[in-house]
N, C-alpha and C positions, 0 to 999 in steps of 0.2 A: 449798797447804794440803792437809794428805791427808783424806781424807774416811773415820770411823770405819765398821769391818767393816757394824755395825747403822741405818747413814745410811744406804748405796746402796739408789737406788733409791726413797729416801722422799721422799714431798714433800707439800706443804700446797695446796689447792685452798679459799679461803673458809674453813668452821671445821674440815671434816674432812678427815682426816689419808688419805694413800695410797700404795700401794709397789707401783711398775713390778718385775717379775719377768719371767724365762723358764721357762717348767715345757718339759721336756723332753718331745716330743710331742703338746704344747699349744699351740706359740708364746710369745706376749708375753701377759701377762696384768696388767691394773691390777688391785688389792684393797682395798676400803672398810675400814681397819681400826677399827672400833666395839670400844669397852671393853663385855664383857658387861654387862647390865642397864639400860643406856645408851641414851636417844632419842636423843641424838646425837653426835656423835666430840669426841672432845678435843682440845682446843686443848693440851695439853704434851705437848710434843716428848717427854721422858724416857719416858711412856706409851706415845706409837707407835712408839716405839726398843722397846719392850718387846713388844708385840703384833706390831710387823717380826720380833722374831726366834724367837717363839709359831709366826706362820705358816709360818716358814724351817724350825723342829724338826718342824714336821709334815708338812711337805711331804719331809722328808730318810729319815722315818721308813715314809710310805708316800707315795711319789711317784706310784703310779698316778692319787691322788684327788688333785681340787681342796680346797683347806679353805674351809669355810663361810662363812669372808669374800668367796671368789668368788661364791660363786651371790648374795650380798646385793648384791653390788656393783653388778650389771647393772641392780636398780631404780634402786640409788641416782643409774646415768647417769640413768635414764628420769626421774627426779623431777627433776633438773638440767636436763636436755632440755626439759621444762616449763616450767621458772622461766625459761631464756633467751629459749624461745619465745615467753615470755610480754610479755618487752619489744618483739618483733617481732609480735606480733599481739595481739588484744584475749584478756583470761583465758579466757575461752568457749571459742574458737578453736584456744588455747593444751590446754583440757583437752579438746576433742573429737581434737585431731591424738594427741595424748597415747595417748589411748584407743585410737584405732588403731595404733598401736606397741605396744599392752600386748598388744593381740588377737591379733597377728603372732607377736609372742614366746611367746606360751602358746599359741597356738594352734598352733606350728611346733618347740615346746617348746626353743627355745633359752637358754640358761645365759649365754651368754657370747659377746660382740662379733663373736671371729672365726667363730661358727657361722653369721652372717648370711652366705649365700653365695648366688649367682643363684637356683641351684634351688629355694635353701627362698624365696624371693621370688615366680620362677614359680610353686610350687606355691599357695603362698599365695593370689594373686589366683586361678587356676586355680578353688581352690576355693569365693572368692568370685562368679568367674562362675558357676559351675555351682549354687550356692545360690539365684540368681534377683537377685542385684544386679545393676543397674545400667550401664551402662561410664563413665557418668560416678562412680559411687559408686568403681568398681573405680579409676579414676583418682585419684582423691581419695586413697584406700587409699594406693596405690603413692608419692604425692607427701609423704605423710605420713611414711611408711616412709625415702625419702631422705631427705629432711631430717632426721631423726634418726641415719640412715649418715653424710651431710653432717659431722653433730657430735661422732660419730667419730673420722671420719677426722682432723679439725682438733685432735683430743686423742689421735693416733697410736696409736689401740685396732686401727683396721681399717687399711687400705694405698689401698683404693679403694673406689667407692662400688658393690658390687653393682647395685643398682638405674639404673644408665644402661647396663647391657648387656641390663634387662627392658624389651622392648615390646612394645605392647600397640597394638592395632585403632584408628583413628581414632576419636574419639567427635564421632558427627552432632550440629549444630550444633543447640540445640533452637529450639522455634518460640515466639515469645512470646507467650501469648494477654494478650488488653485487652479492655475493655468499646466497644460500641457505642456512639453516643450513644444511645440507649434504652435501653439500660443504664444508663452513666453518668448518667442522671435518675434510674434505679430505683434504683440504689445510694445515691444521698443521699437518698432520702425513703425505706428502709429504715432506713439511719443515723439518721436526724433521730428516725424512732419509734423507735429502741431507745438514743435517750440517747449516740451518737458521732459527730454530725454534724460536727461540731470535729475530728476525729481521720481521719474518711475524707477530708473536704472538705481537712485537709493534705496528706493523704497521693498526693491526687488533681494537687492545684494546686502541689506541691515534687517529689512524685519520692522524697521521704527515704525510707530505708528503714525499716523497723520500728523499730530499732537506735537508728537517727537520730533518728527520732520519740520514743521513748523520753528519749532525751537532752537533746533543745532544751529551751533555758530561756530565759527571756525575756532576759536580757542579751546572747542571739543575734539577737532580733528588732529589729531596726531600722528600725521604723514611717517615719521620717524621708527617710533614702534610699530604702525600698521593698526593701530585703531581705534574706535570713535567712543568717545565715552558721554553717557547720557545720563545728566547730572539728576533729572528728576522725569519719572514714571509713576505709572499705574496704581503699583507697587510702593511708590513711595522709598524705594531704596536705588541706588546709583547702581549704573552698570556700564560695561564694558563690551564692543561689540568689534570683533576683525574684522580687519579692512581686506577685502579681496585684491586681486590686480587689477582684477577689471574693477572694480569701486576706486582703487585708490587715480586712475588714469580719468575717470568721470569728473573725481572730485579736484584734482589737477586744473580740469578744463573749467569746470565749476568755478576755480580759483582766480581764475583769468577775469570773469566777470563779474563777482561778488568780494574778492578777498579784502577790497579796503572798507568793504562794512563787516558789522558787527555779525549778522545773521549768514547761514549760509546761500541760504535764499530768502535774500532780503528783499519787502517791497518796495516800489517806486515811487515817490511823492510824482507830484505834478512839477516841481522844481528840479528834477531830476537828480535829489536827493535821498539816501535811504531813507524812508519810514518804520525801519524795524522789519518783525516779523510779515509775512504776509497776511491777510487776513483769510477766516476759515472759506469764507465766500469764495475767494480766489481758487483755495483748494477744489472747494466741490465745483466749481465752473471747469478746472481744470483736467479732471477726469470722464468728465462727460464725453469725449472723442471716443476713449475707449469702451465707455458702458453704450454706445451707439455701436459701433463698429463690431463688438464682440457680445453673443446672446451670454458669454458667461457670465457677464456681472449684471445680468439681469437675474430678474424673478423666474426667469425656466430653467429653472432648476430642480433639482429632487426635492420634496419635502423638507420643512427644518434643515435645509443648506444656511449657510452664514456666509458672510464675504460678499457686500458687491461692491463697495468704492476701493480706496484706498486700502481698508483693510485686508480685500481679497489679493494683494501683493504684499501682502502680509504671513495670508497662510500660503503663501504660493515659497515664501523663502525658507517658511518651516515644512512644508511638506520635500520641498527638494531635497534639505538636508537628512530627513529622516531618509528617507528614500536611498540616499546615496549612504547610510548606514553610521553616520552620525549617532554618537549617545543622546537620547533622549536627555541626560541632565543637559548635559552642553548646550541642547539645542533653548532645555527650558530657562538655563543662565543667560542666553542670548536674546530670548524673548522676553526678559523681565519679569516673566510666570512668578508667582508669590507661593505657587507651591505646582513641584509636575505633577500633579494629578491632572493640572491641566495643557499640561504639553500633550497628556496620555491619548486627547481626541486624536491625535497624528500616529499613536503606535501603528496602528493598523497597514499604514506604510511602509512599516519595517521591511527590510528582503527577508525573500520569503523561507527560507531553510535555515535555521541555527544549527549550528555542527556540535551545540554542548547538547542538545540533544540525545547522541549518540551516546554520552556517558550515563544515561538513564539503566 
């Protein structure tokens, strides 16, 4: 079947319509064709038959320039970019990585796929480090930025992935800070007078993340076997976390006030009806007593420490268990770790003398 003059090249991706081209001194170039006045492309073929050959007349007419459908096109990856990523990570996740691809492109002021080249990559973080980031932030950056090449390449915009011939410094492993036990008393009898005794005392006795916490709802708690199951993580895979005495006696009380909603710390409407989960606002306002009250969860700390909100009662439940001689899997199966190499930051808590030693 011959394929008509104003076909080549077009094709359908979802609703909107696109036409692979070679502009002479440009390469390959994909084009978003959007009907003027239009949120979004049209679904009939006759119309992108019509706009393919709009683009073709203008391009024939001054070839230097790209036509205007190019430079839209490059969002339109980036907003696709998002919706995919979005199945692979949680929407949050999804619009932070986002955001550092938007920053890269305007910040490096590229137009168009094949401009992403090593250098403007190198420069990029370059001038991340020198602004005073991080090298883990600087990492993050750069991990971001592939993965969007990655989706690229897989839509034959680029040929390869810039980004695995940028490397960068090792990034030092950071140090986890955790509460003493004198702490860990002073933190729940802070909690308890500011109204979160429920919310630390989980946070303290699961490990769950903020995220996590956020999410549980009593059809996760499992009073019965003793423990909490946490349907979606980090990780991406389900998990299973015991219920202490002291947790299950929390969550008991916990019950009294939240069990006829869905969440187990469910917000408040103004109607004094559940609204669901709480919102992340609430959380960070809600540990503020403690990052006041206590220099731990601030920034005086050692170098490259990690943990100061909610996560740092995080590593405070993985450090006790190491401590108290806990297998490092166990601990890494309760933490949702996707592999223990990184539960491995806590080995160093181990007690201190192994007795297989002696069989050396």
């Amino acid at each position: 079947m011959t394929t008509r003059a104003d076909e080549r090249g077009l094709f359908k991706r979802g609703r909107r319509w696109y036409l692979r081209l070679y502009l002479k001194g440009k390469g390959k170039r994909v084009l978003a064709l959007k009907p003027a006045g239009e949120s979004h492309a049209t679904t009939s073929k006759d119309v992108a038959r019509a706009l393919a050959r709009d683009v073709r007349r203008q391009i024939e007419e001054k070839p230097e320039a790209v036509p205007a459908a190019a430079r839209a096109d490059l969002e339109a990856l980036v907003e696709q970019f998002q919706a995919v990523n979005s199945m692979e990570a949680s929407r949050r996740q999804a619009r932070e990585s986002t955001a550092k691809v938007r920053a890269f492109l305007k910040g490096m002021a590229i137009e168009q796929p094949g401009q992403i080249k090593v250098s403007a990559v190198q420069h990029w973080l370059g001038t991340l480090y020198k602004a005073g980031r991080a090298a883990k932030t600087v990492c993050n950056h750069r991990a971001s930025i592939s993965h969007f090449c990655e989706y690229l390449v897989d839509r034959e915009l680029i040929v390869t992935n810039p980004c695995r011939r940028v490397k960068l410094p090792p990034t030092p492993k950071a140090i986890p800070r955790f509460l003493s036990p004198a702490e860990y008393d002073q933190a729940l009898l802070i909690a308890r007078d500011n109204g979160i005794f429920a919310e630390v005392a989980s946070a303290l006795q699961t490990g769950l993340r903020r995220g996590e916490l956020r999410r549980m709802k009593w059809a996760d708690v499992d009073f019965e076997r003793a423990v909490l199951r946490v349907p979606t993580s980090k990780s991406k895979r389900p998990r299973t976390v015991p219920m202490s005495n002291q947790l299950r006696e929390v969550l008991l009380a916990q019950r009294e006030k939240t069990g006829e909603y869905k969440h187990v710390f469910a917000g408040q409407a103004r109607s004094g009806h559940s609204s669901g989960m709480r919102r992340l606002s609430w959380w960070s306002a809600a540990i503020k007593p403690l990052q006041a009250a206590m220099p731990i969860f601030t920034d005086q700390m050692a170098d490259r420490a990690t943990g100061r909100g909610w996560h740092l009662l995080r590593h405070t439940f993985a450090s006790r268990l190491v401590q108290a001689g806990v297998p490092l899997a166990k601990v890494s199966a309760w933490l949702g770790h996707s592999s223990i190499q990184t539960t491995m930051i806590y080995a160093h808590l181990a007690p201190g003398h192994d007795s297989d030693i002696e069989h050396a």
